[in-house]
py3Dmol code that shows the C-alpha trace and the ligand (Angstrom):
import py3Dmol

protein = """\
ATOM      1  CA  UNK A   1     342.351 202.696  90.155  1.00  0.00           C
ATOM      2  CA  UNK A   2     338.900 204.483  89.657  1.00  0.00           C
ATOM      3  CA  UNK A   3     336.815 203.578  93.153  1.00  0.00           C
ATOM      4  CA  UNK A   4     332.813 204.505  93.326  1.00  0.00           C
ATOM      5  CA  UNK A   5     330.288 203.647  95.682  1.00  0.00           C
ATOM      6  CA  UNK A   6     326.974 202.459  94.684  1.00  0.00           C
ATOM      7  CA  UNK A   7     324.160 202.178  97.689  1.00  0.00           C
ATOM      8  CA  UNK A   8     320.676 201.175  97.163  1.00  0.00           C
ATOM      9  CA  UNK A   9     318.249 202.175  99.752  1.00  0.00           C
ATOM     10  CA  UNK A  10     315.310 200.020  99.895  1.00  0.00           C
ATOM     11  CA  UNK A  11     313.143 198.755 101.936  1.00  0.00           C
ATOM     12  CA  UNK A  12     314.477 197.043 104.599  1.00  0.00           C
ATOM     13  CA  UNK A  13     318.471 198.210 104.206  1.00  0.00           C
ATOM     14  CA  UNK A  14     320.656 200.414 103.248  1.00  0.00           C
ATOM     15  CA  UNK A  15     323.433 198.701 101.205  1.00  0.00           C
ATOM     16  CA  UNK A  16     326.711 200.299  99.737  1.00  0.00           C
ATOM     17  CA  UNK A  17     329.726 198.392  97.827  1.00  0.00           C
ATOM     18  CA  UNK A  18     333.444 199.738  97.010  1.00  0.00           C
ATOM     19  CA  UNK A  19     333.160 199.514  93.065  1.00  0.00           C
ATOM     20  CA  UNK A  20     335.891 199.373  90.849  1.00  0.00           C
ATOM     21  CA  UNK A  21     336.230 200.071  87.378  1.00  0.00           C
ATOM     22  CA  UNK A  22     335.558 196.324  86.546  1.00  0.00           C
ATOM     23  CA  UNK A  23     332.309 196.278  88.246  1.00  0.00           C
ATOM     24  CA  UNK A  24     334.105 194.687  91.056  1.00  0.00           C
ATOM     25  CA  UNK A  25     333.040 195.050  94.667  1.00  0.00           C
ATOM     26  CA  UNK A  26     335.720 195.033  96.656  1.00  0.00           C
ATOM     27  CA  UNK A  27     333.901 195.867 100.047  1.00  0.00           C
ATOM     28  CA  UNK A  28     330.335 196.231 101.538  1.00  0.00           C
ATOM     29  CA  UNK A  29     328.253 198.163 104.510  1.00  0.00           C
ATOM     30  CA  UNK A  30     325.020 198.125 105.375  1.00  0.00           C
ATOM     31  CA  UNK A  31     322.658 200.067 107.690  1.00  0.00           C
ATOM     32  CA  UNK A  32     318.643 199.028 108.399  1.00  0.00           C
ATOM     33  CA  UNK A  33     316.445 201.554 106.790  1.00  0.00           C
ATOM     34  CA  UNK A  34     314.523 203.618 109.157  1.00  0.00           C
ATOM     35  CA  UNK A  35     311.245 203.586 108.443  1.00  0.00           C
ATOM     36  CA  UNK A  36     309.193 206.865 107.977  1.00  0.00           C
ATOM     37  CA  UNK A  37     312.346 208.692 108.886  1.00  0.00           C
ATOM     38  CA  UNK A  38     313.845 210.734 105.941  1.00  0.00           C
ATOM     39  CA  UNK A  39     316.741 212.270 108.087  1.00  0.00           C
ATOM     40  CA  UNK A  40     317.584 208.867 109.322  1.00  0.00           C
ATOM     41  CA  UNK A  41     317.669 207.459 105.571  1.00  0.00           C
ATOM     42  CA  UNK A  42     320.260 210.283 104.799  1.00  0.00           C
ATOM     43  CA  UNK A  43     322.017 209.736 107.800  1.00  0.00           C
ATOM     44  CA  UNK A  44     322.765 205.738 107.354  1.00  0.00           C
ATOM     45  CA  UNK A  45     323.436 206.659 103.580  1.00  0.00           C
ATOM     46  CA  UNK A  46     326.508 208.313 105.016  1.00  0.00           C
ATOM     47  CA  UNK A  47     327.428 206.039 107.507  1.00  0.00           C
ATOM     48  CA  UNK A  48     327.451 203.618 104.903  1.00  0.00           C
ATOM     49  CA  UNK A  49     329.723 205.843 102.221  1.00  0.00           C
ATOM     50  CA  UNK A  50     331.773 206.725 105.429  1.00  0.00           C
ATOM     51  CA  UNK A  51     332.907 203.246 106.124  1.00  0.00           C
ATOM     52  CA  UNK A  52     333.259 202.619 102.467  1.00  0.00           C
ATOM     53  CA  UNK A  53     335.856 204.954 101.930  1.00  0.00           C
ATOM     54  CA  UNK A  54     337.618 205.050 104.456  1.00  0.00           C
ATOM     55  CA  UNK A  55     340.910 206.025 103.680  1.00  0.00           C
ATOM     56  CA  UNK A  56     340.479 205.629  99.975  1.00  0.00           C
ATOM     57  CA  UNK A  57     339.853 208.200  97.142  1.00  0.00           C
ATOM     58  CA  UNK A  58     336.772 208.094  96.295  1.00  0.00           C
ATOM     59  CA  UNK A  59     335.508 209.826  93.011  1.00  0.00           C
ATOM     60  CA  UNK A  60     332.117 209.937  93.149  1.00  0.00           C
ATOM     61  CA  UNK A  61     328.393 208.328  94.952  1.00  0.00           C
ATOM     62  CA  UNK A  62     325.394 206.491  92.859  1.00  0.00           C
ATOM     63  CA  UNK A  63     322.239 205.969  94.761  1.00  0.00           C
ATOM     64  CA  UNK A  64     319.312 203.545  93.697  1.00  0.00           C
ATOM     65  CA  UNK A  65     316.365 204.071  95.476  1.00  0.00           C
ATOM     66  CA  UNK A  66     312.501 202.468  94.406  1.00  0.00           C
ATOM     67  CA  UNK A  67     310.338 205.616  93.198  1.00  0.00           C
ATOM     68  CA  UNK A  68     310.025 208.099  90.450  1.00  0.00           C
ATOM     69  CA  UNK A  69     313.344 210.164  90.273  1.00  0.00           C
ATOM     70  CA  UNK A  70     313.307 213.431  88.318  1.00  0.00           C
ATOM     71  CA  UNK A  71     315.086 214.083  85.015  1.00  0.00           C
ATOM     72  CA  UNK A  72     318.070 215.501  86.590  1.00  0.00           C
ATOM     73  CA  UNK A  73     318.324 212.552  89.119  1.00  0.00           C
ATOM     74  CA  UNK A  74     318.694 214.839  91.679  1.00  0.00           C
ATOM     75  CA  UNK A  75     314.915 214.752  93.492  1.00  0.00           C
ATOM     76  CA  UNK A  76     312.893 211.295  94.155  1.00  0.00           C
ATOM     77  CA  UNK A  77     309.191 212.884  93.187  1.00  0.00           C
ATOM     78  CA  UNK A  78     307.653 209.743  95.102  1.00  0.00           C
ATOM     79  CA  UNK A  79     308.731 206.892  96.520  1.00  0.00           C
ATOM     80  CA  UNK A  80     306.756 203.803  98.427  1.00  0.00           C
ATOM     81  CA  UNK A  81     309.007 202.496 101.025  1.00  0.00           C
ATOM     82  CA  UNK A  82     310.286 205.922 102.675  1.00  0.00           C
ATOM     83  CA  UNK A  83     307.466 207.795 102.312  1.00  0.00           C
ATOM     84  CA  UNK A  84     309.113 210.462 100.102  1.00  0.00           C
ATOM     85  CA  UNK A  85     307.429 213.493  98.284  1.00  0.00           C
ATOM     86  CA  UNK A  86     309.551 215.906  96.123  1.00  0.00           C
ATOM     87  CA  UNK A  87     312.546 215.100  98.424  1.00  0.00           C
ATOM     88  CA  UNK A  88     315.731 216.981  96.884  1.00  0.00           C
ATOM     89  CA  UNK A  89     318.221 213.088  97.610  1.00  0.00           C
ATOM     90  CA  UNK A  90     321.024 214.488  95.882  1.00  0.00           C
ATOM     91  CA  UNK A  91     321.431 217.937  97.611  1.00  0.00           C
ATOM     92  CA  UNK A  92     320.840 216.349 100.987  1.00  0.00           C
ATOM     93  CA  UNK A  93     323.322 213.416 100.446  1.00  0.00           C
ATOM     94  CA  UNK A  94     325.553 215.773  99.002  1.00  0.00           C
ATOM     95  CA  UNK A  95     325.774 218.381 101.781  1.00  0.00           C
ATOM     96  CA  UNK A  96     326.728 215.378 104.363  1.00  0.00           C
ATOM     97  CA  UNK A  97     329.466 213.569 102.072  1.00  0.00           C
ATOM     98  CA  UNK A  98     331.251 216.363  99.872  1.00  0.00           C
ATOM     99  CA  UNK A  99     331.213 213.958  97.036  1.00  0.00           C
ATOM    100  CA  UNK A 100     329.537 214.120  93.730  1.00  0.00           C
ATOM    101  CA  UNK A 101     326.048 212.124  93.706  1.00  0.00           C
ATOM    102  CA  UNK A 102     324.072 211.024  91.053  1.00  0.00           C
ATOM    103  CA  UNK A 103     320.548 208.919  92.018  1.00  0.00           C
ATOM    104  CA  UNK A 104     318.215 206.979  89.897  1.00  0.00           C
ATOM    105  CA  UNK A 105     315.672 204.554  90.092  1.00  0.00           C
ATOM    106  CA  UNK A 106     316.509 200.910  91.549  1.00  0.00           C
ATOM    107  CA  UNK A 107     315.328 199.058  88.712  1.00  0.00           C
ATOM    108  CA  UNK A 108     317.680 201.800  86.630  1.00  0.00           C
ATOM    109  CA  UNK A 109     320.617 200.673  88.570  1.00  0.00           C
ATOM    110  CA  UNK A 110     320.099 197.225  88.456  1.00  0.00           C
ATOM    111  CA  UNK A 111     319.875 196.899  84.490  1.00  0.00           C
ATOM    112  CA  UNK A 112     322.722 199.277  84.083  1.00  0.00           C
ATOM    113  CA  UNK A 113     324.556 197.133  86.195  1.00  0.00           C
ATOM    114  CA  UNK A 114     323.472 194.122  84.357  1.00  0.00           C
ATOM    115  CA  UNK A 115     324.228 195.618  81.053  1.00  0.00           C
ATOM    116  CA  UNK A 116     327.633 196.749  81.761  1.00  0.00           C
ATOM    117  CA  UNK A 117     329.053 194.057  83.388  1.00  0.00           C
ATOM    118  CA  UNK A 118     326.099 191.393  83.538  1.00  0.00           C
ATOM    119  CA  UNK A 119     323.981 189.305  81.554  1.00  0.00           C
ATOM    120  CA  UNK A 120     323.023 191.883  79.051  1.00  0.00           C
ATOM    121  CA  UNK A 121     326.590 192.891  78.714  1.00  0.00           C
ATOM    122  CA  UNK A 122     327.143 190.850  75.020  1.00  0.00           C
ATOM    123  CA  UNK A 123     323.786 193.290  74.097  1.00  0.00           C
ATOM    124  CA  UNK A 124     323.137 196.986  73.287  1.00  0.00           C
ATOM    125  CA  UNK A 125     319.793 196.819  74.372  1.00  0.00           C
ATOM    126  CA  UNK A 126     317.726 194.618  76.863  1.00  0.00           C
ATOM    127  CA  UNK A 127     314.616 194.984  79.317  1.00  0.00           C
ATOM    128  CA  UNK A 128     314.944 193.983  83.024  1.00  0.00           C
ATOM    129  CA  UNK A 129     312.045 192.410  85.134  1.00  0.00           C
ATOM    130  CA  UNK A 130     312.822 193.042  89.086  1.00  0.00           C
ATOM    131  CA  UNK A 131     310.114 190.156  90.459  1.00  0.00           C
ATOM    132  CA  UNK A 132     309.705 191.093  94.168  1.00  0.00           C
ATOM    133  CA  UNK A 133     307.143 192.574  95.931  1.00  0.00           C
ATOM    134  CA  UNK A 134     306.197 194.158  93.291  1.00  0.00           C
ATOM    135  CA  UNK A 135     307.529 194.372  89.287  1.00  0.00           C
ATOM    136  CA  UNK A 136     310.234 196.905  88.440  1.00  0.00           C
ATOM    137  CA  UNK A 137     311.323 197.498  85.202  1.00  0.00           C
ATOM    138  CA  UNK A 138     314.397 198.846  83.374  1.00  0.00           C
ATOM    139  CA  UNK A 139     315.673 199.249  79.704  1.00  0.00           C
ATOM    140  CA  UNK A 140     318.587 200.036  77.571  1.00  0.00           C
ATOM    141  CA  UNK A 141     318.669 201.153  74.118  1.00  0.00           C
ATOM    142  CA  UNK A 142     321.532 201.459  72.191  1.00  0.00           C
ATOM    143  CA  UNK A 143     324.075 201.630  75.398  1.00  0.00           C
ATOM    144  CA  UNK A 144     321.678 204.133  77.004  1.00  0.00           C
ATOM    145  CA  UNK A 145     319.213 204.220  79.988  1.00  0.00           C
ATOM    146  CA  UNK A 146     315.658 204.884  78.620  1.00  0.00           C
ATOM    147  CA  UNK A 147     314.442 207.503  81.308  1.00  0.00           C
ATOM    148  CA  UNK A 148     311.895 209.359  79.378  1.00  0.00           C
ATOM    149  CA  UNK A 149     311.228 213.125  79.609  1.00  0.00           C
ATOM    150  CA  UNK A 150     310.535 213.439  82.932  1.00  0.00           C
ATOM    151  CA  UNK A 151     312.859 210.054  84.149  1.00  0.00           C
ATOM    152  CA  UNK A 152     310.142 207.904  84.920  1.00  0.00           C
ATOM    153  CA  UNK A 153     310.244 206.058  81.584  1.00  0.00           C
ATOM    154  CA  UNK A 154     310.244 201.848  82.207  1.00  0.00           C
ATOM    155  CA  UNK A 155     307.889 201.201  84.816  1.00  0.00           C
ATOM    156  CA  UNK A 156     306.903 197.913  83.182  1.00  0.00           C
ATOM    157  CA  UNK A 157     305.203 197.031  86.496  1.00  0.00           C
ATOM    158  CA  UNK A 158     302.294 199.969  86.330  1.00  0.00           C
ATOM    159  CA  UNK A 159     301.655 199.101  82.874  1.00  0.00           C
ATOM    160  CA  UNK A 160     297.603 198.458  82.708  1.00  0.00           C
ATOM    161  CA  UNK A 161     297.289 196.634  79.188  1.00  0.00           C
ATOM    162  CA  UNK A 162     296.936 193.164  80.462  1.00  0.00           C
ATOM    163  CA  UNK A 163     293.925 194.017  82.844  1.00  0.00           C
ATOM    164  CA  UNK A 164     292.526 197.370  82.657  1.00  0.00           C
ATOM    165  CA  UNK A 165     289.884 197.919  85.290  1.00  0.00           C
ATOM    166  CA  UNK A 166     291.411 194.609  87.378  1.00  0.00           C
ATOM    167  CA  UNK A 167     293.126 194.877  90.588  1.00  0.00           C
ATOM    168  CA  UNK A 168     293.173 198.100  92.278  1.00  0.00           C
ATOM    169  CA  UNK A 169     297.410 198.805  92.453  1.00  0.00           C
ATOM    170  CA  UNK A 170     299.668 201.454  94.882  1.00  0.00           C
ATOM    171  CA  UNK A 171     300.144 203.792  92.406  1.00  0.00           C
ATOM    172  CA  UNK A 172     296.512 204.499  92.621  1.00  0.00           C
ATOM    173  CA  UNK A 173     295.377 202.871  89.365  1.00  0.00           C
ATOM    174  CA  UNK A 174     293.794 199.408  88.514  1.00  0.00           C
ATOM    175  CA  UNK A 175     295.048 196.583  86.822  1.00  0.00           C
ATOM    176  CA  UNK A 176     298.576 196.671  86.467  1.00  0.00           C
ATOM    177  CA  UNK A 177     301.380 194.141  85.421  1.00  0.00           C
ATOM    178  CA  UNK A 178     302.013 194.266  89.215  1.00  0.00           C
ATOM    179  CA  UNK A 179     298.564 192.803  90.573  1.00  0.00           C
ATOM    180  CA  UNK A 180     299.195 189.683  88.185  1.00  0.00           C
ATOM    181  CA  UNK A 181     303.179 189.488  88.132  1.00  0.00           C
ATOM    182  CA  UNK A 182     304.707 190.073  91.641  1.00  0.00           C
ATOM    183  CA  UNK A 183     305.582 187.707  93.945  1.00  0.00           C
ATOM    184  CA  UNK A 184     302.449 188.663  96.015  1.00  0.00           C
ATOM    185  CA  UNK A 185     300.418 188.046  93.094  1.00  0.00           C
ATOM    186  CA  UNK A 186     301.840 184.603  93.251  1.00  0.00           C
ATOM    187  CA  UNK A 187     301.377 184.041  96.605  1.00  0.00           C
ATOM    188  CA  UNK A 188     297.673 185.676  96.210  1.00  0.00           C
ATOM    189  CA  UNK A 189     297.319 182.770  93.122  1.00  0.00           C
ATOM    190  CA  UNK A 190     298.549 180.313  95.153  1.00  0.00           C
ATOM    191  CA  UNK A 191     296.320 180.850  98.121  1.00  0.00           C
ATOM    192  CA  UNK A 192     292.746 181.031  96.183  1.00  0.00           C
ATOM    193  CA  UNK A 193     293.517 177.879  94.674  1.00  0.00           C
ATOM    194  CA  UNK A 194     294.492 175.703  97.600  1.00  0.00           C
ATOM    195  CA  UNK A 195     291.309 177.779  98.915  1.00  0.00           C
ATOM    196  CA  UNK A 196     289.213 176.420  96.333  1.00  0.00           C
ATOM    197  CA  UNK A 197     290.601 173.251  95.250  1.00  0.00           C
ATOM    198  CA  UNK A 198     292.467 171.425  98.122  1.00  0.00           C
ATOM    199  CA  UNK A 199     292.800 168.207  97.030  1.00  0.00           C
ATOM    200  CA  UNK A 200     295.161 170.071  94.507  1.00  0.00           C
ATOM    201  CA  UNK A 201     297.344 171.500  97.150  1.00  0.00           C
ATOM    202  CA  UNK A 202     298.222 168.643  99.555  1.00  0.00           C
ATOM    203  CA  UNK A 203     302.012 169.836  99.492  1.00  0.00           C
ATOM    204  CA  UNK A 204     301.036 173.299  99.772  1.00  0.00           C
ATOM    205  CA  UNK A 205     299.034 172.914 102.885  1.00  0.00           C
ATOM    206  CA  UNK A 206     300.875 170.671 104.529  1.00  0.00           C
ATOM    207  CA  UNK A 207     303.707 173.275 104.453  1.00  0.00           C
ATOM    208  CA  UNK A 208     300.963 176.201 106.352  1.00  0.00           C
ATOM    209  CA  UNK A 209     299.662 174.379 108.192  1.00  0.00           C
ATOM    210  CA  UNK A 210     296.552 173.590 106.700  1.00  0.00           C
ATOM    211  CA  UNK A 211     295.594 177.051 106.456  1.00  0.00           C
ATOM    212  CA  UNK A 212     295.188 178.441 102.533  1.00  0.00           C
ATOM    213  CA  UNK A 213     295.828 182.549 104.412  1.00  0.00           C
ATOM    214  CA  UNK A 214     299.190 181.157 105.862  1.00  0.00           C
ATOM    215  CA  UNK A 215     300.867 180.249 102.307  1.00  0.00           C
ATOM    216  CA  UNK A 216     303.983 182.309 101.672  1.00  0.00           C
ATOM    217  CA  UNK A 217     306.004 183.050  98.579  1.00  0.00           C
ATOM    218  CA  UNK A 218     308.937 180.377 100.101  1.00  0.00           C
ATOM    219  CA  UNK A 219     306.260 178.004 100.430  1.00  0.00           C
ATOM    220  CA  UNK A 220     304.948 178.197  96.706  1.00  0.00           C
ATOM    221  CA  UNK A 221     307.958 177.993  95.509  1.00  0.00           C
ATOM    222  CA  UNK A 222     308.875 174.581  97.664  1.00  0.00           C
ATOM    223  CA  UNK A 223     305.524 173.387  97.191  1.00  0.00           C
ATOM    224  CA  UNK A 224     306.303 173.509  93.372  1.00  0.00           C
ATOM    225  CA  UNK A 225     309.547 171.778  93.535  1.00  0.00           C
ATOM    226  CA  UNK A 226     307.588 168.436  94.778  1.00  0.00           C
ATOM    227  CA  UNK A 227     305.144 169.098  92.226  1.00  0.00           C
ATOM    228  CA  UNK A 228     302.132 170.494  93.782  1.00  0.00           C
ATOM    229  CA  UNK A 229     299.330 170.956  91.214  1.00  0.00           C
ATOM    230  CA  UNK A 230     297.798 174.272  92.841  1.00  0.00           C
ATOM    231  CA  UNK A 231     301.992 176.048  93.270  1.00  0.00           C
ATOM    232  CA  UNK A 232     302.712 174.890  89.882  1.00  0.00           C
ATOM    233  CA  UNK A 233     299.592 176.715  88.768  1.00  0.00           C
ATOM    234  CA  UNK A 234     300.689 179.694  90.665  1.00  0.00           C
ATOM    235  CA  UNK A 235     303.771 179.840  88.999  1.00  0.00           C
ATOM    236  CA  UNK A 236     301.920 179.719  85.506  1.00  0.00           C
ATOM    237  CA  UNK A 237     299.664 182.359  86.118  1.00  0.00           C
ATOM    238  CA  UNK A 238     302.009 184.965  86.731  1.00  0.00           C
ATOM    239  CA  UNK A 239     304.382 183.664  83.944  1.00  0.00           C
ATOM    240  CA  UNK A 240     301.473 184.008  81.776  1.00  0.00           C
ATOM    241  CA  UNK A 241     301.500 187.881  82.006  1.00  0.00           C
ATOM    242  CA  UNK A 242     305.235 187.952  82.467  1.00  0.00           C
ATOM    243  CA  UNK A 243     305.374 186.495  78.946  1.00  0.00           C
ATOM    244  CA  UNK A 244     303.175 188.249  77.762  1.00  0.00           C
ATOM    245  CA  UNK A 245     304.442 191.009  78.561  1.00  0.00           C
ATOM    246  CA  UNK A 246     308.275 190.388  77.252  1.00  0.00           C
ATOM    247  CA  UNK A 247     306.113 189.725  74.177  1.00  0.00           C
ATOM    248  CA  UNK A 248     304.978 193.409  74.161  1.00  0.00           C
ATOM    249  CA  UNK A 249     308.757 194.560  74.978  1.00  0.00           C
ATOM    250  CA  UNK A 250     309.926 192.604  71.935  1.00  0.00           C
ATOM    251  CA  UNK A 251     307.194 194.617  69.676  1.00  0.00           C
ATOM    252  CA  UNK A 252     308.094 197.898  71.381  1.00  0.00           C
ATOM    253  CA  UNK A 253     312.333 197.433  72.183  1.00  0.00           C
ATOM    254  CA  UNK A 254     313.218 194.362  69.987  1.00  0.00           C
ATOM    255  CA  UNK A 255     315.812 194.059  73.036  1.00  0.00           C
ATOM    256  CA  UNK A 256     318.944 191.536  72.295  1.00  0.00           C
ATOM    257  CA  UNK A 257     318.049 189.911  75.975  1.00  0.00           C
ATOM    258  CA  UNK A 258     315.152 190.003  78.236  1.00  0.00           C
ATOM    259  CA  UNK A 259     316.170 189.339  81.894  1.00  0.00           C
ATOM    260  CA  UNK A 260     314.430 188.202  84.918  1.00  0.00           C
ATOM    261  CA  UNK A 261     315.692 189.176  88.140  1.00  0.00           C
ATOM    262  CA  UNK A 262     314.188 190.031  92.045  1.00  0.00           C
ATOM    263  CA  UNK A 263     313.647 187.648  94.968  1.00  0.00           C
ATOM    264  CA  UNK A 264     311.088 185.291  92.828  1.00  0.00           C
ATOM    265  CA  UNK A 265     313.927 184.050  90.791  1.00  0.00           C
ATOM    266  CA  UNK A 266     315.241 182.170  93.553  1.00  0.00           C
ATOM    267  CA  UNK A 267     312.253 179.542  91.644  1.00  0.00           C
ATOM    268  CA  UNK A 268     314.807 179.872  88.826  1.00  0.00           C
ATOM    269  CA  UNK A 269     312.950 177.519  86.082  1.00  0.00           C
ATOM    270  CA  UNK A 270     309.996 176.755  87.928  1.00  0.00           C
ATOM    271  CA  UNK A 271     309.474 180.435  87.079  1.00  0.00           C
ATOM    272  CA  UNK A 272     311.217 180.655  84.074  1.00  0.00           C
ATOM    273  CA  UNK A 273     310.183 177.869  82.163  1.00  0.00           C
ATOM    274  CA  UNK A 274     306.381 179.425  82.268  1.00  0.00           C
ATOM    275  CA  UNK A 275     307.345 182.531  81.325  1.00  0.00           C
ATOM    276  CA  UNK A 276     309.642 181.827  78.121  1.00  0.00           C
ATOM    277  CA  UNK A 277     306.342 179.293  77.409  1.00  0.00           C
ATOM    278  CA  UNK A 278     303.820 182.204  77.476  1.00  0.00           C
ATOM    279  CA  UNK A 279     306.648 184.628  75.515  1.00  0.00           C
ATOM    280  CA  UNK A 280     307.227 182.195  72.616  1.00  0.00           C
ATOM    281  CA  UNK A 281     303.365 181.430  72.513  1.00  0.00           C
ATOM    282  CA  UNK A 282     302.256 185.189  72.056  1.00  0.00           C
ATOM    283  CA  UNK A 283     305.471 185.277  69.538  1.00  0.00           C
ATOM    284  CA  UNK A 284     304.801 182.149  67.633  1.00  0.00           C
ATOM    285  CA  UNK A 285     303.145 183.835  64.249  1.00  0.00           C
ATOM    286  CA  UNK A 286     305.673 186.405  63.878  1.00  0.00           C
ATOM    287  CA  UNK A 287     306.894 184.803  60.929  1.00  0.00           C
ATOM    288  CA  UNK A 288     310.367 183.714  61.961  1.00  0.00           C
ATOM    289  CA  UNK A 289     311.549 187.287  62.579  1.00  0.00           C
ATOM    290  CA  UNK A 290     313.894 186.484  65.527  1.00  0.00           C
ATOM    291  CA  UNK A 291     313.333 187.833  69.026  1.00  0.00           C
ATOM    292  CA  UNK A 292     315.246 188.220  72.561  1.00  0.00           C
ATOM    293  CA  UNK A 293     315.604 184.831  74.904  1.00  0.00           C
ATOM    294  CA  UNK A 294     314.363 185.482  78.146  1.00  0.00           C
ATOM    295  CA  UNK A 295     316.510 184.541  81.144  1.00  0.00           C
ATOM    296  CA  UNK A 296     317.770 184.968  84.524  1.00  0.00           C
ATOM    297  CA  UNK A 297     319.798 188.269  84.889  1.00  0.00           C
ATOM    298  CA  UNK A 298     323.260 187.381  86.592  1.00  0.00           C
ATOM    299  CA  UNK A 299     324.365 190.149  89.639  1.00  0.00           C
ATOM    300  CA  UNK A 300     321.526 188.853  92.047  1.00  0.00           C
ATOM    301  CA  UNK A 301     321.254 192.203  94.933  1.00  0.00           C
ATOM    302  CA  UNK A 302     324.755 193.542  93.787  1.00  0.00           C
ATOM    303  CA  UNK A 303     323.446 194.568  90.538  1.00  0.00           C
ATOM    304  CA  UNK A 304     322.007 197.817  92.004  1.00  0.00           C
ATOM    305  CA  UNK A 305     324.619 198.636  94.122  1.00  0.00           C
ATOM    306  CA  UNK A 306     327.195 197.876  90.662  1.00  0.00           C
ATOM    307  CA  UNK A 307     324.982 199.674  88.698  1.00  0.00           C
ATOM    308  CA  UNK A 308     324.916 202.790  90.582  1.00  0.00           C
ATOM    309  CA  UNK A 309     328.259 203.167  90.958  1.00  0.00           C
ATOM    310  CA  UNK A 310     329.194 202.584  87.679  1.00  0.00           C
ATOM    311  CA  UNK A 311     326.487 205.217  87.069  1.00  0.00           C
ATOM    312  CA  UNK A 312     328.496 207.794  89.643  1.00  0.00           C
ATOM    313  CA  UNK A 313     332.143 207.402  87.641  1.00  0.00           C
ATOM    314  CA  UNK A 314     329.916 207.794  84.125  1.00  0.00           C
ATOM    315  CA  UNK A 315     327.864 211.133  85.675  1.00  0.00           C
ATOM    316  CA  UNK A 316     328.955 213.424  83.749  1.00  0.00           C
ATOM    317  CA  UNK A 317     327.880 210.888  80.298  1.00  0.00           C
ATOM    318  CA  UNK A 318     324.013 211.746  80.905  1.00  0.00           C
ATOM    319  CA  UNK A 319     321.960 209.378  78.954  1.00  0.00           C
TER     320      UNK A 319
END
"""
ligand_1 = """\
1
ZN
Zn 300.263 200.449 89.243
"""
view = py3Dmol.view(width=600, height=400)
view.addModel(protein, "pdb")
view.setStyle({"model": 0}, {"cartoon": {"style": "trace"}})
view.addModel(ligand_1, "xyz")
view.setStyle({"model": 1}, {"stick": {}})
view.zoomTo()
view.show()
C-alpha cells in the first residue's frame, strides 16, 4: 500500500492525515499554528509528519498552505496568515523530514482532492468556491490543476469584475469577489441591515444582544433558519455575486460541476439555494446550451489535507 501525508497549514492549525491510495485517511495530527513565527510553522509541520509516520513507509509529503505558491511549488511568494515573503517551504520542510515535498495553494489542494475522490470526481473539469473568511478558488481542466504561468492562476476571490473601485481588499486592490462573497461580507450585510432596518431583524438581534456590531457569521446563519428577513437578505446578497460569478466560470471553464465549499456551507441551502438562483438567472438566455449545477463539494476540511497528498504520490505528474 502507497501511504502519503497531506498537511494544510492555515490559520489557526496545522493539520496532517495518513492518505492512502483511495483517498482514505487512515490517521490524523495536528499542531496550533504559531503565529508570526516561520520556524515554528516548519517545526509543527514536522511534528505533525513525524507522528504520522511513525513506523510506516512513507513515500512522499503534500503541503496546502493559503498564498501565492510559485510555479515549481517549491516557494510561497506571499501568504496572509504566516506572514510569508519569498519563503523557500519546500527546501525548509524538506531539510527537516528527508522526504520528497511538493506544496501548493489550499484552495489547489482542496479541489484536487475533491476531483479525485470527491464531488467533482464523475467530472474532468470543475471550479471550487472555498467560502470562509475570505473566497478561495480552484479549477480543473481536463484532469489537470489550472496554475497559470507563474502558479497563481484561480484566485476567483481577487477577481474585481463585479465591483471595480468597491471595497478596498488585502491584496491591496478594491472591489473584489471577496468584499461581497466571504463570510465576513455576510456578516458585514447582515449587520448594516439590522443597523438600518430593525424591525427586520428581531431574530437577529435577539441572538447579539441587541447590538447590530455583535452579529456573527453563526448568528446569521441561525437567524436565517427561523426566517429572519434582514439574515435571509444577507444570505442573498452574497449569493448574488457568488452566482454571478459561477455564471462567469461557466462562460470562461464550461466546468461539468461547480462546488461550494468553506465554513459558510455549514448554511448548506440557505446559502445554496441563493446562489444556484442568481447562477441560473444570469444563465437564463443562453439558449438552452447546458451548463454545470452548482453544489456543495463533499470532503468538508479533509479535502485539503486528501488533496495534497494525493498531490505528493502524483509529484512527479506536474500539471
Ligand atoms: Zn483582492
Amino acid at each position: 500500500m502507497s501511504l502519503t501525508i497531506g498537511v494544510d497549514i492555515g490559520g489557526t492549525k496545522v493539520g496532517g492525515g495518513l492518505v492512502d491510495e483511495n483517498g482514505d485517511v487512515l490517521a490524523t495530527a495536528r499542531r496550533p499554528t504559531p503565529a508570526d513565527d516561520q520556524a515554528g510553522v516548519i517545526q509543527a509541520v514536522k511534528e505533525v509528519v513525524d507522528e504520522l509516520r511513525e513506523g510506516r513507509e512513507i513515500e512522499a509529503v503534500g503541503i496546502g498552505a493559503a498564498g501565492w505558491i510559485s510555479s515549481d511549488r517549491s516557494t510561497v511568494m506571499l501568504a496572509p496568515n504566516v506572514s510569508w515573503k519569498n519563503e523557500p517551504l519546500r527546501d525548509k520542510v524538506t531539510a527537516v523530514i528527508d522526504l520528497p515535498v511538493v506544496v501548493e495553494n489550499d484552495a489547489n489542494v482542496a479541489i484536487w482532492g475533491e476531483h479525485r475522490f470527491g464531488a467533482a470526481k464523475a467530472h474532468r473539469s470543475s471550479v471550487l468556491y472555498t467560502i470562509g473568511t475570505g473566497v478561495g478558488g480552484g479549477i480543473v481542466v481536463k484532469d489537470n490543476l489550472l496554475r497559470g504561468t507563474h502558479g497563481v492562476a484561480a484566485e476567483i476571490g481577487h477577481i474585481r469584475s463585479v465591483m471595480p473601485g468597491g471595497r478596498e481588499c488585502g491584496c491591496g486592490r478594491t472591489g473584489c469577489l471577496e468584499q461581497y462573497a466571504s463570510g465576513r461580507a455576510l456578516t458585514r450585510a447582515a449587520r448594516e441591515g439590522a443597523a438600518e432596518t430593525p424591525d427586520k431583524a428581531a431574530v437577529l438581534l435577539k441572538l447579539a444582544g441587541g447590538d447590530p456590531d455583535a452579529i456573527s457569521g453563526r448568528q446569521v446563519t441561525e437567524a436565517a433558519r427561523a426566517g429572519d428577513e434582514v439574515a435571509l437578505a444577507a444570505f442573498d446578497a452574497i449569493g448574488y455575486y457568488l452566482g454571478n460569478s459561477c455564471a462567469d466560470m461557466v462562460n470562461l471553464i464550461d466546468p461539468g460541476v461547480i462546488l461550494i465549499a468553506g465554513g459558510v456551507v455549514d448554511a448548506g441551502d440557505l446559502l445554496l439555494d441563493p446562489i444556484r438562483r442568481h447562477y441560473e438567472e444570469a444563465l437564463a438566455n443562453r439558449n438552452q446550451v447546458p451548463f454545470a449545477e452548482v453544489r456543495a463539494a463533499e470532503l468538508g476540511s479533509k479535502a485539503g489535507v486528501i488533496g495534497a497528498a494525493d498531490l505528493a504520490r502524483h509529484r512527479d505528474i506536474v500539471p
